[in-house]
VODO-20784 format. One record per residue: x, y, z of N, C-alpha, C in turn; residue number from 1; residue in one letter. Coordinates in pm, 1 decimal. Each point is the difference from the previous one (the first is absolute). Layout:
BEGIN
{nu = X; nv = Y; nw = Z; cau = X; cav = Y; caw = Z; cu = X; cv = Y; cw = Z; seq = NUM; type = A} .
...
This chain:
BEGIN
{nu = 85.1; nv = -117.2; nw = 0.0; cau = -85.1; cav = 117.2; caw = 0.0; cu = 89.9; cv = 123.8; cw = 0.0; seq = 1; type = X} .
{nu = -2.8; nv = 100.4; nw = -106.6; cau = 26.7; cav = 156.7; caw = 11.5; cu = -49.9; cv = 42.6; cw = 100.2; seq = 2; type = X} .
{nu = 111.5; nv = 93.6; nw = 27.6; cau = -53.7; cav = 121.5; caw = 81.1; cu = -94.9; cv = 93.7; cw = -60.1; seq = 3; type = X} .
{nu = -6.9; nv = 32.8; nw = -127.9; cau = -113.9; cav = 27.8; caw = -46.6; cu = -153.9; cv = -96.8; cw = 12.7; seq = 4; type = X} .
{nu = 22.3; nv = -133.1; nw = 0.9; cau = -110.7; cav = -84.3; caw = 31.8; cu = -30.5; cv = -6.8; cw = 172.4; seq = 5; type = X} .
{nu = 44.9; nv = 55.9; nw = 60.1; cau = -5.0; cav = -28.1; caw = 127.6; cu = -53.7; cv = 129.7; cw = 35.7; seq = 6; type = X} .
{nu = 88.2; nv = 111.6; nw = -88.9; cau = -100.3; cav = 202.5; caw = 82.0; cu = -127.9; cv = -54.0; cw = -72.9; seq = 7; type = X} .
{nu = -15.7; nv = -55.8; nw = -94.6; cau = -110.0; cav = -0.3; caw = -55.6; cu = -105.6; cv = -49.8; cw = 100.4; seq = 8; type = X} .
{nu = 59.0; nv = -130.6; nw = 12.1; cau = -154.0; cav = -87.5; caw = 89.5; cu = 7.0; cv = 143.1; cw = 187.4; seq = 9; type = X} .
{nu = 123.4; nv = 42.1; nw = 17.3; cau = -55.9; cav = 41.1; caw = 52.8; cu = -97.0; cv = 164.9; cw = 34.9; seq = 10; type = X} .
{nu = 5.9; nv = 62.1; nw = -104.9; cau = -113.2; cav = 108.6; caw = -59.6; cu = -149.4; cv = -83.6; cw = -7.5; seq = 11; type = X} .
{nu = 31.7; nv = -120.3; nw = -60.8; cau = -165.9; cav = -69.4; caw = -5.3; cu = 6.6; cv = -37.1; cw = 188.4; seq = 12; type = X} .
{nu = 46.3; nv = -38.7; nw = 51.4; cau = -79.7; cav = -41.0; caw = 102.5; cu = 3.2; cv = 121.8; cw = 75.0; seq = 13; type = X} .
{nu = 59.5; nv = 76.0; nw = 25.9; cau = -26.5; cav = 151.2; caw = 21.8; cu = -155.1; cv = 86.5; cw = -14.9; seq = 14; type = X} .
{nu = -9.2; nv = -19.6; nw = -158.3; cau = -112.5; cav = 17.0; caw = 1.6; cu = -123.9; cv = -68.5; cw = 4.3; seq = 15; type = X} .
{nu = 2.4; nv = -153.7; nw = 12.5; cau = -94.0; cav = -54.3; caw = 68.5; cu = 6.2; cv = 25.8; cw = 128.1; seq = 16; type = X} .
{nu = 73.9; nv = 9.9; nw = 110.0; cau = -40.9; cav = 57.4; caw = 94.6; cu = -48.0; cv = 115.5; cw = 30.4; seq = 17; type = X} .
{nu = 42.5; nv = 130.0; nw = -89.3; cau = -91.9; cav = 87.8; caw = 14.4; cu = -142.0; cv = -35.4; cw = -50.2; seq = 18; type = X} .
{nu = 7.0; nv = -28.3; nw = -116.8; cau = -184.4; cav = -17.4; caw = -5.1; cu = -66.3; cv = -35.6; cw = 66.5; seq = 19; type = X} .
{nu = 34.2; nv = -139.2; nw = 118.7; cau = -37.9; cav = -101.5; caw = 103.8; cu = -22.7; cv = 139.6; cw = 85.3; seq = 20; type = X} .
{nu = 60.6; nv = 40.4; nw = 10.7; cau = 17.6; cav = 90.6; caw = 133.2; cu = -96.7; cv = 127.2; cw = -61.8; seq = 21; type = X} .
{nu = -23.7; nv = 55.7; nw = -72.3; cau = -132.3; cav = 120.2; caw = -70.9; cu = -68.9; cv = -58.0; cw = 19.6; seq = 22; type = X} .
{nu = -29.2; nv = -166.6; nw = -59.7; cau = -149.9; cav = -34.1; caw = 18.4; cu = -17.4; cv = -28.8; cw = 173.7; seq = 23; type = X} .
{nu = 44.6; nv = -18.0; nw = 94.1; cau = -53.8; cav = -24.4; caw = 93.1; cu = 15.2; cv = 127.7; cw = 87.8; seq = 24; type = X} .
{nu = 55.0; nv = 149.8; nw = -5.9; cau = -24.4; cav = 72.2; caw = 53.0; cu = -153.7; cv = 37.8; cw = -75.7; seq = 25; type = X} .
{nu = -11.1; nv = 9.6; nw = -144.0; cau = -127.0; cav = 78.5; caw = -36.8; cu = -119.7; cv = -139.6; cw = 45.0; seq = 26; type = X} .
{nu = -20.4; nv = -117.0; nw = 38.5; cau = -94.4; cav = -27.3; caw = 56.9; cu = -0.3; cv = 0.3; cw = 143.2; seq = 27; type = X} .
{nu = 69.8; nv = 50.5; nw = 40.7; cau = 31.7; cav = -10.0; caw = 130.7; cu = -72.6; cv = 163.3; cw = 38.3; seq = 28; type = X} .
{nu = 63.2; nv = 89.9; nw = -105.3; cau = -62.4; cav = 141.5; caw = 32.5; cu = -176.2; cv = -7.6; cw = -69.1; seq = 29; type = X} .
{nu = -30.7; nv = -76.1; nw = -94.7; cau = -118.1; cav = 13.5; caw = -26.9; cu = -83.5; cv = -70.0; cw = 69.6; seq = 30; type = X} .
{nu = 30.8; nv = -112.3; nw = 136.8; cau = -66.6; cav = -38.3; caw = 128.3; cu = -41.4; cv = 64.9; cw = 66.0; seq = 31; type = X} .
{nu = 158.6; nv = 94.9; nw = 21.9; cau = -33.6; cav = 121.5; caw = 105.9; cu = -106.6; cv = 85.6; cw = -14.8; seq = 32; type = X} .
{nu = -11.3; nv = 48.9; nw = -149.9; cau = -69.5; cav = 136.7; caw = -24.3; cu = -144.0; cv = -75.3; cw = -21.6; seq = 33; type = X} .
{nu = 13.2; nv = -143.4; nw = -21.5; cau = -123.8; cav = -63.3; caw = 27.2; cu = -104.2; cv = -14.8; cw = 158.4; seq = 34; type = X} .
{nu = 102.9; nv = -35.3; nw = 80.4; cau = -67.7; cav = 42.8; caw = 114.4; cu = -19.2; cv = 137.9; cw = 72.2; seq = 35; type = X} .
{nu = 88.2; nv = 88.3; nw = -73.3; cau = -27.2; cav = 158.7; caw = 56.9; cu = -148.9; cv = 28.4; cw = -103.8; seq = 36; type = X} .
{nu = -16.0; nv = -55.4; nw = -79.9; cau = -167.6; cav = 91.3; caw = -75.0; cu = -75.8; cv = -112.4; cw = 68.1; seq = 37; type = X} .
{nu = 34.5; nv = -139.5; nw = 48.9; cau = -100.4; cav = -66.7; caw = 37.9; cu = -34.1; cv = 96.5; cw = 144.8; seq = 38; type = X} .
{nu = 72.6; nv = 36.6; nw = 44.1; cau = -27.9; cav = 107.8; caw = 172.7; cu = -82.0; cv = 79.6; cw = -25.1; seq = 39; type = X} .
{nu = 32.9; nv = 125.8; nw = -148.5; cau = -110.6; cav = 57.2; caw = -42.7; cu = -124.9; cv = -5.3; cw = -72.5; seq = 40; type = X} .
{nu = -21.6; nv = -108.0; nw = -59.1; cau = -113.2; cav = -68.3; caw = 24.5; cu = -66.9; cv = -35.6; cw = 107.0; seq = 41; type = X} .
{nu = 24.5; nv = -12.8; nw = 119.0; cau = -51.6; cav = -78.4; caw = 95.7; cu = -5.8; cv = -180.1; cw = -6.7; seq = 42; type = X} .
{nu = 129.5; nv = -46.5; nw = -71.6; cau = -40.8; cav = -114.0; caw = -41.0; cu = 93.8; cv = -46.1; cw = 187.9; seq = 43; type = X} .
{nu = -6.8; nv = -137.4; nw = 20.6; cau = 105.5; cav = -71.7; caw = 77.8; cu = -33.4; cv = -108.5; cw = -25.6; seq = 44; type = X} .
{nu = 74.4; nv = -97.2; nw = 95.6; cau = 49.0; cav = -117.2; caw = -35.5; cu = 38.2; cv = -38.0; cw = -97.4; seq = 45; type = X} .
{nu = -80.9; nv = -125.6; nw = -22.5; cau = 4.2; cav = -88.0; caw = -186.9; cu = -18.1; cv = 107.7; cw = -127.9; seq = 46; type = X} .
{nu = -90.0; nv = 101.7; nw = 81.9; cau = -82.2; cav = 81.2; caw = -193.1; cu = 103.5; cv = 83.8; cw = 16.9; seq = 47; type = X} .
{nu = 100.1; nv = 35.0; nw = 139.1; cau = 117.6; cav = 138.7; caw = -88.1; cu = 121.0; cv = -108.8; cw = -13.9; seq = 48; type = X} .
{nu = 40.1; nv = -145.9; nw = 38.7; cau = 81.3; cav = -70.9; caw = -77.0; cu = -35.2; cv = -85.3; cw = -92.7; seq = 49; type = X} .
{nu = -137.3; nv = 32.1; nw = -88.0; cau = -60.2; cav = -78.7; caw = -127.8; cu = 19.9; cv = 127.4; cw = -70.1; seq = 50; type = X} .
{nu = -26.1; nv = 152.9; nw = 14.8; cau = 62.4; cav = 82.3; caw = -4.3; cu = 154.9; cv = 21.2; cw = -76.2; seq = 51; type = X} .
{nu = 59.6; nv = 39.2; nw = 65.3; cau = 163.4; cav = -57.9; caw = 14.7; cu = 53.8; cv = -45.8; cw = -82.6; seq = 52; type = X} .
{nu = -82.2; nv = -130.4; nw = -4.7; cau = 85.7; cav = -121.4; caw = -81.5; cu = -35.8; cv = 30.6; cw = -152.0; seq = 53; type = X} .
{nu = -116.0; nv = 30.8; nw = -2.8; cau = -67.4; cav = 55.3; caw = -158.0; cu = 66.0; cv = 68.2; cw = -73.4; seq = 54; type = X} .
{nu = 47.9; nv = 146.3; nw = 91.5; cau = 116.4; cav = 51.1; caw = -83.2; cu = 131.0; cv = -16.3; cw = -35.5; seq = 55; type = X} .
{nu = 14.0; nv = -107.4; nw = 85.4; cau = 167.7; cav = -112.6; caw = -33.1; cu = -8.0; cv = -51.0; cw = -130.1; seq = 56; type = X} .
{nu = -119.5; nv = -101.4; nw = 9.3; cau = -26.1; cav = -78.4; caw = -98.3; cu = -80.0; cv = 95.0; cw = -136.7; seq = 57; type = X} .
{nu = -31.6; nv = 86.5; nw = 8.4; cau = -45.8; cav = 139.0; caw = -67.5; cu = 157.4; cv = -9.9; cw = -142.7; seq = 58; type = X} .
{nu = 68.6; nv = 56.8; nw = 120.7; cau = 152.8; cav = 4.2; caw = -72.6; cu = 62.4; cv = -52.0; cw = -83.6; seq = 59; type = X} .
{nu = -32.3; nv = -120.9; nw = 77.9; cau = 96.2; cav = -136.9; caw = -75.8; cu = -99.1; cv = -11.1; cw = -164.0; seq = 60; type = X} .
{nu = -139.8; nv = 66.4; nw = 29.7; cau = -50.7; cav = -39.0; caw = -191.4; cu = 57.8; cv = 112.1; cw = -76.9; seq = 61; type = X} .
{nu = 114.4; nv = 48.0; nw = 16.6; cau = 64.6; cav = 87.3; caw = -72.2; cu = -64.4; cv = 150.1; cw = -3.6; seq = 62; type = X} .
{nu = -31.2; nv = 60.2; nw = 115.8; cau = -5.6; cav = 98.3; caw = 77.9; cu = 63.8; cv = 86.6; cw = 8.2; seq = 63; type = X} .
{nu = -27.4; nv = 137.9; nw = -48.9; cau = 161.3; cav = 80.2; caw = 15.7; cu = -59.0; cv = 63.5; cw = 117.3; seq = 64; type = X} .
{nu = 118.2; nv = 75.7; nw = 93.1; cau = 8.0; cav = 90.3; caw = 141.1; cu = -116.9; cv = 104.0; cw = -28.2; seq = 65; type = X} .
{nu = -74.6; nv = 69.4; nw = -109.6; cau = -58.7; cav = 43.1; caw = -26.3; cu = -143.1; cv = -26.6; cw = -20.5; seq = 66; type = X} .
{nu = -17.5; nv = -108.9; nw = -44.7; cau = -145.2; cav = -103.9; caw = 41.3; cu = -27.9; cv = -56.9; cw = 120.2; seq = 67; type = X} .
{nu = 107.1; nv = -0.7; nw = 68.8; cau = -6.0; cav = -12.8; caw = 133.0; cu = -97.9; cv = 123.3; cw = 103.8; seq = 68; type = X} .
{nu = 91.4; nv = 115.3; nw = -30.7; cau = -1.7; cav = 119.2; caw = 38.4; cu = -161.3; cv = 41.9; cw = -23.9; seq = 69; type = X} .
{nu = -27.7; nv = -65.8; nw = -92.9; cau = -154.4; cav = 72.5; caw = -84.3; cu = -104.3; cv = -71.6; cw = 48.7; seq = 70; type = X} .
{nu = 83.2; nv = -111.9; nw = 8.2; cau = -163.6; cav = -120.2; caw = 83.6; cu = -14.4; cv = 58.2; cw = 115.0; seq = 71; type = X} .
{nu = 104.7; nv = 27.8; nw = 103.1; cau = 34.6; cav = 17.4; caw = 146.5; cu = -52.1; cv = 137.6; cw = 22.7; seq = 72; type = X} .
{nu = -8.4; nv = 115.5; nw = -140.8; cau = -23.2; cav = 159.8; caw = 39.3; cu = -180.7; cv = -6.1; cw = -47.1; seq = 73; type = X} .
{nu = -7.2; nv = -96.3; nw = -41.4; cau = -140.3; cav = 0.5; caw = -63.5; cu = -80.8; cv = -86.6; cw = 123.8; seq = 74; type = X} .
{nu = 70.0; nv = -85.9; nw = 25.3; cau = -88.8; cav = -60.5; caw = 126.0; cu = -19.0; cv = 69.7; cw = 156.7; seq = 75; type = X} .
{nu = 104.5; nv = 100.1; nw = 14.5; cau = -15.6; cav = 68.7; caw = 117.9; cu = -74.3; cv = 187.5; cw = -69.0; seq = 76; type = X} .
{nu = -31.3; nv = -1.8; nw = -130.1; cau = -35.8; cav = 112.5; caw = -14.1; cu = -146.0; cv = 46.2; cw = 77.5; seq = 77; type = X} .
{nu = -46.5; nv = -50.0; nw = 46.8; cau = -142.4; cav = 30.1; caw = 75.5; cu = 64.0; cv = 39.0; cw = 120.2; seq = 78; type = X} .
{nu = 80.7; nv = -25.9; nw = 72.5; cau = 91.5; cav = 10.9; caw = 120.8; cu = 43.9; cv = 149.6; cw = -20.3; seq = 79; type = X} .
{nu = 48.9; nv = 42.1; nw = -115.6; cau = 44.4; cav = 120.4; caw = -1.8; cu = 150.1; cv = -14.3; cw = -18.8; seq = 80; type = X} .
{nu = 35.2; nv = -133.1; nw = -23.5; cau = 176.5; cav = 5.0; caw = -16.1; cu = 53.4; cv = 17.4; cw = -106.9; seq = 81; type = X} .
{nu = 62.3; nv = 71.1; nw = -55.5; cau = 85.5; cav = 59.1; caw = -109.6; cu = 39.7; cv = -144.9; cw = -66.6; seq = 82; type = X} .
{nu = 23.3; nv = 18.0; nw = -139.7; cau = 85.2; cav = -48.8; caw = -67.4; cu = 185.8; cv = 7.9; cw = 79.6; seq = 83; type = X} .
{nu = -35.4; nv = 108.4; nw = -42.4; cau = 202.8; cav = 52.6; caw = 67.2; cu = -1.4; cv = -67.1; cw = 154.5; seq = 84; type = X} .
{nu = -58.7; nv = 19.0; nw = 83.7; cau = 9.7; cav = -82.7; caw = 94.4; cu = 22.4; cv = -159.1; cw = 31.4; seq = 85; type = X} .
{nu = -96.1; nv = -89.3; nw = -123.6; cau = 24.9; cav = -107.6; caw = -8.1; cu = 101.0; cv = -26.6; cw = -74.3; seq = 86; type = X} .
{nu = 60.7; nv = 71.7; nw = -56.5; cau = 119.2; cav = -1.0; caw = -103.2; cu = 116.6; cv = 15.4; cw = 107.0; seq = 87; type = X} .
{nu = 3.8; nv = 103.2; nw = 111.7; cau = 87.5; cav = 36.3; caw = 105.2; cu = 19.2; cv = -107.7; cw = 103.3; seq = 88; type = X} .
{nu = -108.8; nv = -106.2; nw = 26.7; cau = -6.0; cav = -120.6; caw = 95.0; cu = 66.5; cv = -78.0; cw = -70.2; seq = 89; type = X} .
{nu = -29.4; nv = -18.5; nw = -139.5; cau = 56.9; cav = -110.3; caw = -31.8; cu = 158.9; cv = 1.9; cw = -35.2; seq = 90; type = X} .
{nu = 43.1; nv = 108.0; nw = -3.3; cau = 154.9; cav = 32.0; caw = -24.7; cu = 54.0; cv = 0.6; cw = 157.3; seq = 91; type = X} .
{nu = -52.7; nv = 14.7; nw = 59.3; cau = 63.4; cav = -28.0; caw = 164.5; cu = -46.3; cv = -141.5; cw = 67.1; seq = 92; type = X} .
{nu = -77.2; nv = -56.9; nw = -82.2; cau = -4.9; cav = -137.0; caw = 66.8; cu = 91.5; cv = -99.6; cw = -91.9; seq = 93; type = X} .
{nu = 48.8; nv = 69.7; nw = -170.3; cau = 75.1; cav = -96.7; caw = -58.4; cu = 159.2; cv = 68.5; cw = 59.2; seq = 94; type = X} .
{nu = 48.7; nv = 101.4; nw = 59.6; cau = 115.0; cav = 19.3; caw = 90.1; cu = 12.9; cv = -57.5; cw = 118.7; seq = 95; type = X} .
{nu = -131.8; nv = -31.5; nw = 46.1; cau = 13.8; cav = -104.1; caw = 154.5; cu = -12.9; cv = -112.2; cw = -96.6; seq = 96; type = X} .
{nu = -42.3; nv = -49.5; nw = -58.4; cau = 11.0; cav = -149.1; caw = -37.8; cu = 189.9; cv = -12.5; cw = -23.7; seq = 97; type = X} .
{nu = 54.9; nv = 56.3; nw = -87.8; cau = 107.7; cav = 33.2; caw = -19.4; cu = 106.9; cv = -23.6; cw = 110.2; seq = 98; type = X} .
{nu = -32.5; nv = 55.7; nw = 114.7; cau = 78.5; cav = -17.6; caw = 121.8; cu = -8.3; cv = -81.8; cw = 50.7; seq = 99; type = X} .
{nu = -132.2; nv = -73.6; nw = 12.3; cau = -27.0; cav = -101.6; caw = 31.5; cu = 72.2; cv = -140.5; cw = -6.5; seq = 100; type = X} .
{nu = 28.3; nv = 6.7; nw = -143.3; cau = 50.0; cav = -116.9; caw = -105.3; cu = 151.6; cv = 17.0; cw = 45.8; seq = 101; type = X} .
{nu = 11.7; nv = 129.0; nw = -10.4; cau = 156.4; cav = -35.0; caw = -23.8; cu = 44.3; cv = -10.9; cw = 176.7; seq = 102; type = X} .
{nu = -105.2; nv = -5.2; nw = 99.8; cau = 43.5; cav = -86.4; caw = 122.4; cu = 17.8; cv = -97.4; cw = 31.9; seq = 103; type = X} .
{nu = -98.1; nv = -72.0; nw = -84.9; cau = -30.2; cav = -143.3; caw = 38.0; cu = 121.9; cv = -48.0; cw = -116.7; seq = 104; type = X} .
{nu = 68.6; nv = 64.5; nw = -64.4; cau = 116.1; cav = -90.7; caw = -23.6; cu = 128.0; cv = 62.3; cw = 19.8; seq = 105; type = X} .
C-alpha cells in the first residue's frame, strides 16, 4: 500500500465519521426541538415523545433544516411563536447536541 493509498483511505474514513457524527447531532437536535414545541403545545408524555420522534424520522425522509423549521413554526403558530424563534431553538439545541457527542466520546 502507498502512502498515497493509505492518506487516501484515510480522508474517506474521516469523512465517514463526520457524516456519522452530523447525522446524529441533527437527530439528536431535532428530538430536542421536538420536545421543546411538544411543551408548547401542551403535549407530555408519549404525544410530546410521539412528537419528537416524528420530527427525527421527519428528517431521515430527506428533510431539509428548513422543512423542519416550517412544520415546527407552523405547528406552534397559534401559540404565537415565531418562525425565527423556532429556527433560534433549533440552532442551540443542534450546538448542545454537538457538545454532547463530542463528550460521550
Amino acid at each position: 500500500m502507498t502512502t498515497f493509498d493509505k492518506r487516501e483511505q484515510g480522508f474517506e474514513a474521516k469523512f465517514a465519521h463526520d457524516e456519522e457524527f452530523m447525522f446524529k447531532a441533527t437527530a439528536r437536535s431535532n428530538k430536542l426541538l421536538g420536545l421543546w414545541a411538544a411543551g408548547q403545545l401542551g403535549l407530555s408524555g408519549n404525544a410530546a415523545a410521539s412528537y419528537a420522534t416524528a420530527l427525527v424520522t421527519d428528517h431521515l425522509e430527506s428533510r431539509t433544516i428548513d422543512d423542519i423549521v416550517g412544520k415546527v413554526s407552523g405547528d406552534l403558530a397559534d401559540k404565537g411563536v415565531a418562525r425565527e424563534q423556532v429556527a433560534q431553538k433549533l440552532q442551540e439545541y443542534m450546538h448542545q447536541a454537538v457538545q454532547q457527542l463530542q463528550a460521550e466520546s
